[in-house]
Structures are given as C-alpha cells and as structure tokens.
C-alpha positions in Angstrom: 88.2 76.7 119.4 89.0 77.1 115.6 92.4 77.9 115.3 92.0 81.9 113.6 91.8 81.9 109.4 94.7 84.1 107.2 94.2 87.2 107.3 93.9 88.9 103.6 94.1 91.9 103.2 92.1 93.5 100.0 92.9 96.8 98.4 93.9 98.9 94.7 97.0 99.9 94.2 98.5 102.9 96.2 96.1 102.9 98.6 99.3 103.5 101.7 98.7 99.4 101.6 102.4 98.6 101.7 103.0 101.0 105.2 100.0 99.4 106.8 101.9 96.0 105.8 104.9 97.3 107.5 102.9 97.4 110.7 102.0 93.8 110.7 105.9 92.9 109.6 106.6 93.8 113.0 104.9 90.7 114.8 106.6 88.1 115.6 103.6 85.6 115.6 102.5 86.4 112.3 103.8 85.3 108.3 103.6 88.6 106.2 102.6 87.5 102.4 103.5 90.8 100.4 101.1 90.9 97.0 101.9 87.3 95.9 99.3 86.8 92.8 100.9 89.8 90.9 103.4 87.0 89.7 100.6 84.8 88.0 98.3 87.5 86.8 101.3 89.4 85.4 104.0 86.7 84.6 102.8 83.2 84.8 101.1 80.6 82.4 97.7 81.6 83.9 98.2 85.5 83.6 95.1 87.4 82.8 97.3 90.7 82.1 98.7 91.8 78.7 101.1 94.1 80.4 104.1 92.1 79.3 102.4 89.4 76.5 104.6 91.1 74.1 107.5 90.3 76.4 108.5 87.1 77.2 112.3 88.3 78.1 110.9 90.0 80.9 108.3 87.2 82.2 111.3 84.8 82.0 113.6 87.5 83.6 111.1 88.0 86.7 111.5 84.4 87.9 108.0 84.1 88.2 107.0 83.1 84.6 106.1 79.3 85.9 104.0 81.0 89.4 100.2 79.2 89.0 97.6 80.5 91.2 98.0 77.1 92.6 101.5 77.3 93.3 101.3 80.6 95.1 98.5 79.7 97.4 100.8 76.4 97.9 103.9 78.6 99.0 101.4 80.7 101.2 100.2 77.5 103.0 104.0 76.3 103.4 105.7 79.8 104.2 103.5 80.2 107.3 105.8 78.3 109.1 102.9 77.6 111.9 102.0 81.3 112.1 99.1 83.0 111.2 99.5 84.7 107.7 98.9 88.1 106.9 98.3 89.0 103.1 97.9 92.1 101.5 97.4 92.1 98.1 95.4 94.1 95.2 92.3 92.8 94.4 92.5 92.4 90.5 95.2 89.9 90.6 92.2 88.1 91.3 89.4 89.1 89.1 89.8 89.1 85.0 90.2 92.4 83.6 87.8 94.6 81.7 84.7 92.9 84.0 85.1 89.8 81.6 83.3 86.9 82.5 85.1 84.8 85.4 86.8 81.3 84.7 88.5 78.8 87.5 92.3 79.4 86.9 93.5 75.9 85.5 95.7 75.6 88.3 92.8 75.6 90.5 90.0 73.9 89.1 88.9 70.7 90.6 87.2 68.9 87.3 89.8 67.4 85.0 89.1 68.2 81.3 92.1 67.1 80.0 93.2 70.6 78.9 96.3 71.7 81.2 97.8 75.2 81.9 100.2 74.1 79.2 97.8 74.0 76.6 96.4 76.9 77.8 99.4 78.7 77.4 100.0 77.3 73.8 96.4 78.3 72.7 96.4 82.0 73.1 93.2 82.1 71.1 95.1 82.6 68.0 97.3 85.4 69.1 101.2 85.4 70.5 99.5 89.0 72.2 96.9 88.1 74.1 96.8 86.6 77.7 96.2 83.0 78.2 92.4 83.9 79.4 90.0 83.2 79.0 90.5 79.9 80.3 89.3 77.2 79.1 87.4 76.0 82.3 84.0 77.5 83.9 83.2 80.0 86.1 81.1 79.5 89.4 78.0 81.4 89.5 78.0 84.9 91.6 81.7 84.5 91.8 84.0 87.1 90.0 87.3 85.6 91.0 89.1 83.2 88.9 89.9 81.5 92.6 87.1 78.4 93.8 84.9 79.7 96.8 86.1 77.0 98.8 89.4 78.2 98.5 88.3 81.7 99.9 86.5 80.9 102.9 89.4 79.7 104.2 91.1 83.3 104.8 89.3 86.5 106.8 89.1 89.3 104.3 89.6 92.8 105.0 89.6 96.1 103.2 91.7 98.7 102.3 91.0 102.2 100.1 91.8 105.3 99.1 90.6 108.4 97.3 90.9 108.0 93.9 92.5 111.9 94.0 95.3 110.6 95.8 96.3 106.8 94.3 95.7 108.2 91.0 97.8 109.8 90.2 100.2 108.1 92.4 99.8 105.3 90.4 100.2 107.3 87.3 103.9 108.7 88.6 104.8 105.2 89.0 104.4 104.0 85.0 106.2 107.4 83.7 110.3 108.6 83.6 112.0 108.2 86.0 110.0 105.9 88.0 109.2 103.9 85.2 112.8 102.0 84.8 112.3 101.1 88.2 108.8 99.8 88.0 108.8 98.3 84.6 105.6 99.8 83.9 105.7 101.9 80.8 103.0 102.9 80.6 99.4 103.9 82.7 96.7 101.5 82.2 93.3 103.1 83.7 92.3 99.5 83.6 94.5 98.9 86.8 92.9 101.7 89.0 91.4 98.6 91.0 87.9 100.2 92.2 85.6 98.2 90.1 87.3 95.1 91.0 87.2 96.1 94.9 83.9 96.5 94.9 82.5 94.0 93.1 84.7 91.6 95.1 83.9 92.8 98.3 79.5 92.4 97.3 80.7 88.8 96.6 82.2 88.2 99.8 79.4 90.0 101.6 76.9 87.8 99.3 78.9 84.3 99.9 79.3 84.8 103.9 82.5 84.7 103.6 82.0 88.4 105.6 79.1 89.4 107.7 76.8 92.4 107.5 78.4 94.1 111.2 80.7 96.8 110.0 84.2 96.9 112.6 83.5 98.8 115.7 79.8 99.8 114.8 77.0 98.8 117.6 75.7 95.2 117.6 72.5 96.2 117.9 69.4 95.4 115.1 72.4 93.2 113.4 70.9 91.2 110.8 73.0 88.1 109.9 74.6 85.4 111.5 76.9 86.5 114.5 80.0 84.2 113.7 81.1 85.7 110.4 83.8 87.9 110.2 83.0 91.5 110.3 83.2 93.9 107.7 86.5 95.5 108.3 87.4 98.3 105.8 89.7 100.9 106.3 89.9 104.3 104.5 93.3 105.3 104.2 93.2 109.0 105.4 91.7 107.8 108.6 94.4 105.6 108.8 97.4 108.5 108.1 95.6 110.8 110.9 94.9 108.2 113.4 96.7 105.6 113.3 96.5 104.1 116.7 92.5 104.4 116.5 92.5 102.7 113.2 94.4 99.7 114.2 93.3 99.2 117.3 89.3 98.1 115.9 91.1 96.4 113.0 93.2 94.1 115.1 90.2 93.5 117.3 88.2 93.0 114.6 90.9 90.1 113.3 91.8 88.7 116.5 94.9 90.2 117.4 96.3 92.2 120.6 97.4 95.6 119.7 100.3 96.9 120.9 101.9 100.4 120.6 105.4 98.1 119.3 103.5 97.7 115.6 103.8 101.4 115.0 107.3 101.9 115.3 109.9 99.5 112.8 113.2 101.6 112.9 115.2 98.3 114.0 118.0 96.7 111.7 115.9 93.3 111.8 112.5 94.9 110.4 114.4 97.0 107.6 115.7 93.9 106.6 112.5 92.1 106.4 111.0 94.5 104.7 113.2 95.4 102.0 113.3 91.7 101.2 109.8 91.3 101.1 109.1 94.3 98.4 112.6 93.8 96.1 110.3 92.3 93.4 108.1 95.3 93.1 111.2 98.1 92.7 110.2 101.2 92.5 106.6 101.0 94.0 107.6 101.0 97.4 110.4 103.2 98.3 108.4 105.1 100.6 107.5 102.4 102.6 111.1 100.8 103.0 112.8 104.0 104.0 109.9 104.5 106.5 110.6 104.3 110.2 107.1 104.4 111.6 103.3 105.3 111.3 102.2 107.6 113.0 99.6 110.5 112.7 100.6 112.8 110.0 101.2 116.6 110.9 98.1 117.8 109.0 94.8 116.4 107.8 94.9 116.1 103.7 93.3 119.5 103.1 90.2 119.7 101.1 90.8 121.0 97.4 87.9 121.6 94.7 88.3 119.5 91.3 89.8 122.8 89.5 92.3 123.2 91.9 93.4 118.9 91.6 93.3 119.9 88.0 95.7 122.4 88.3 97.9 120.2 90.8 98.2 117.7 87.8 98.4 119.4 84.9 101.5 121.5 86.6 103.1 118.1 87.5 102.4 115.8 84.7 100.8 118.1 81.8 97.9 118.6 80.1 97.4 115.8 78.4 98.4 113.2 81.4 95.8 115.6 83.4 92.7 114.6 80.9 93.8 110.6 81.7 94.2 111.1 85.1 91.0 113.1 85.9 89.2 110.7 83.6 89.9 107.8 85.4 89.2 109.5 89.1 85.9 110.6 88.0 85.1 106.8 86.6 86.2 105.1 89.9 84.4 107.7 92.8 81.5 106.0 92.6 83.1 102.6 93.5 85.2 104.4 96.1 82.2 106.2 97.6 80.5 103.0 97.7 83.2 101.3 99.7 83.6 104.3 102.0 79.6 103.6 103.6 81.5 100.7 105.2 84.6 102.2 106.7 85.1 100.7 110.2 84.1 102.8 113.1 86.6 104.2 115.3 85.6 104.5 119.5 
C-alpha cells in the first residue's frame, strides 16, 4: 500500500483555519506545516506581493527574505521528520494576484534558461516597486499556480471557507490600529480576500485529478470518476464551530486518519508551546487561536442578520467609510463563496 500523501489544507484568510490547525497540532503522528508560502509570496526573491516592495527593512527584518518556493517545499519535505505532514495554508500564496497570468516560480521550474531568481530579482521590470513577477519562465496550461503539477499531486488537498460576512471584516480589523503594529499590515488590500483564488484553484485540482468528483461523506452511488482519487473534502466553517465532532470525524475519514475525541481538547503545557511557536511569525493574526483551550460546539448558531443590519454592525465598529470597503468586497467574493459551499462535505 502507498504510504498516505501530505495533507494540505486550502483556505482564505480568517476562515477559523488556524483553530482547526490546532486540532491536528495535537497528533502525535503527524508534522503540522503552519502557512509556510506567505514567506516567499510576501518576503522572498520570488514574491508576487507588493505589500512590502517599498520595504526592504522589513523583508530583511522577517528572516524570510531569501525563502524560494523551492526552499519551503524543501523544509516541508525535511521537517516531516517521517510523519505525515499536515499543511494549512491560504491559497493565494500560491496563485499571482489580480488573476494575472500564471508563471513557474524560478525556484521551481524544471527548464534552465539561464535566467536565475537573482536576476529576477534585479529586473523588476523597471521599477524598485513592483514584485519580482512576472517571472520570467512559462506557465503550464489550465494551471493557475505558479507551483509545477507534478509537484501538487504529491499532497491530498482539502478545503476550508467561510462567509465572506464574517472573515471580512475580520480580516479588515487585522490591517487597522491597534492590530495593525502587531500584524504589520497597514493597510486592507480587498485583493487578499482569497475567494477568487480558492475557487479557481480548487476547478484546477478537480480538473487535473488531483481531487475526485465524490464530495466527503456524500453516497457513492451514480459516482462518476475514477474511485481512487481523493475526495472532495471542503469544510464550511460555521458547520465546523457548531459541530465540531461531526465535522472532523468525515474529514479525518476522508484523509485517512482515526478520530479521536483527544484532538478537540489542547489545554496541556506541551501543545501551548507548540503552538505558540508555530504562529510567532504571523503576530497578531492568531491570538485567538493560541489562547484557545479547545473546540468545541459554540453556545449559539451564528444568527442570521439581513445586509442592512451587517451594515450597521460595521459602520458602528469601523465607520462609514471602512463600511463601503468592507461591504464592497463581501458582495464581490459571495459568488466564489456560494460556489464553494455546493461542495461542503456531508455530515452522517
């Protein structure tokens, strides 16, 4: 028998990614990966993001302004320790921003041109503001990632989102006073919502076979496709909050773990330490999630509110005009969000 692929977890920001992390920090037999490509696509000589292009102190300051794509699927590979890996990362790290055309990152691409990252980096197409992509390498047809195909069929993606009400403006909070000294995000780029990316990543991987057409926990029967792909495994995060036991115990089927009632529960001195560790490089993102003790089902189900009354809810805590940007960008990423939702794994 095969020995079981990486599991990789694929998601937008604030989508209560890093608590279902925590869960899988518990395990013993498996290496926890917390969102490694945010130090090349923010920092590195391949980045894609202008975030900091304007800020070289704070690319060197991050320690990860030499990370390649290359050299963190490397450390991924030699972290593992013999385990099986567990990833959870956000999706655009991988895909260029503003749906521009895909390139192989340098670091990656298997046909020598002569033309290394550090030319790459040297050439920023005229500008000392502006990314080092495009790349100077090609793209592989019906692939939106700037990572080889090959390279992805060797993990088992899964799927992680939220409503676009809720990481919003979470994500908003995040890139304003007082959060923002913490985060080093100054400011609130709708770009980063991550929807478009999700989605379009997720066809590819539906398209590719890297996934199958059987949705997690859904009957086998009239499945078209072949059997031995990985199943479509997407989880919605308020189903998650209000049952989390249900939730994880198709998605660990689905990946080829045991569940156990141990993964919900991490209020231990070991596990605290783990995971504070593990999120120090993304301060002020994940507070939440390192004072947690547990997961389990939350009190009440997220009550329903009309679009006036989410309105209302942000313009009182972030003001008018923040309330236009916000509400802006939920109503451009629903569709994405509504489209990922048809294939939300089905609890028994």
């Amino acid at each position: 028998m095969a020995p079981l692929k990486p599991i990789f977890c694929a998601t937008h920001p604030r989508a209560c990614s890093t608590a279902f992390e925590r869960v899988f920090m518990t395990r013993k037999d498996l290496a926890c990966v917390h969102e490694p490509f945010g130090d090349a696509f923010y920092y590195g000589p391949e980045r894609m993001s202008v975030r900091y292009e304007k800020d070289e102190e704070t690319r060197k300051a991050s320690g990860f302004n030499n990370s390649t794509y290359k050299s963190i699927f490397d450390q991924i590979e030699e972290g593992s320790e013999g385990k099986r890996t567990f990833i959870k990362d956000i999706t655009y790290y991988l895909l260029p921003p503003d749906q521009q055309p895909a390139k192989i990152a340098p670091s990656l691409d298997s046909k020598k041109r002569g033309i290394g990252t550090e030319t790459v980096v040297n050439g920023v197409n005229g500008s000392s503001h502006k990314p080092p992509f495009p790349y100077p390498t090609e793209g592989e047809p019906g692939n939106p990632t700037i990572v080889p195909q090959s390279l992805l069929e060797k993990f088992h993606f899964t799927f992680l989102i939220r409503d676009p009400h809720s990481s919003i403006p979470s994500y908003y909070r995040c890139c304003i006073p007082p959060l923002d000294k913490m985060t080093g995000f100054y400011e609130f780029y709708p770009s980063e919502a991550g929807y478009d990316e999700l989605r379009r990543f997720f066809d590819y991987t539906r398209e590719a076979g890297l996934v199958g057409n059987q949705i997690a926990g859904g009957s086998r029967e009239n499945v078209n496709g072949s059997p031995d792909k990985p199943e479509i495994c997407m989880i919605d995060a308020d189903e998650l909050l209000d049952d989390p036991e249900g939730v994880l115990r198709v998605y660990c089927k689905s990946v080829g773990l045991e569940f156990s009632h141990d993964m919900l529960n991490w209020d231990n001195e070991e596990d605290h330490a783990r995971a504070k560790a593990a999120f120090e490089k993304w301060k002020g993102f994940h507070e939440d999630a390192i004072d947690s003790k547990d997961l389990k089902p939350r009190a009440h189900k997220k009550a329903a509110k009309t679009e006036a009354e989410w309105d209302a809810e942000w313009k009182e805590k972030y003001g008018e005009k923040a309330a236009k940007v916000i509400r802006d960008t939920v109503d451009a990423n629903m569709a994405d969000y509504h489209y990922l939702k048809q294939f939300v794994l089905k609890k028994a």
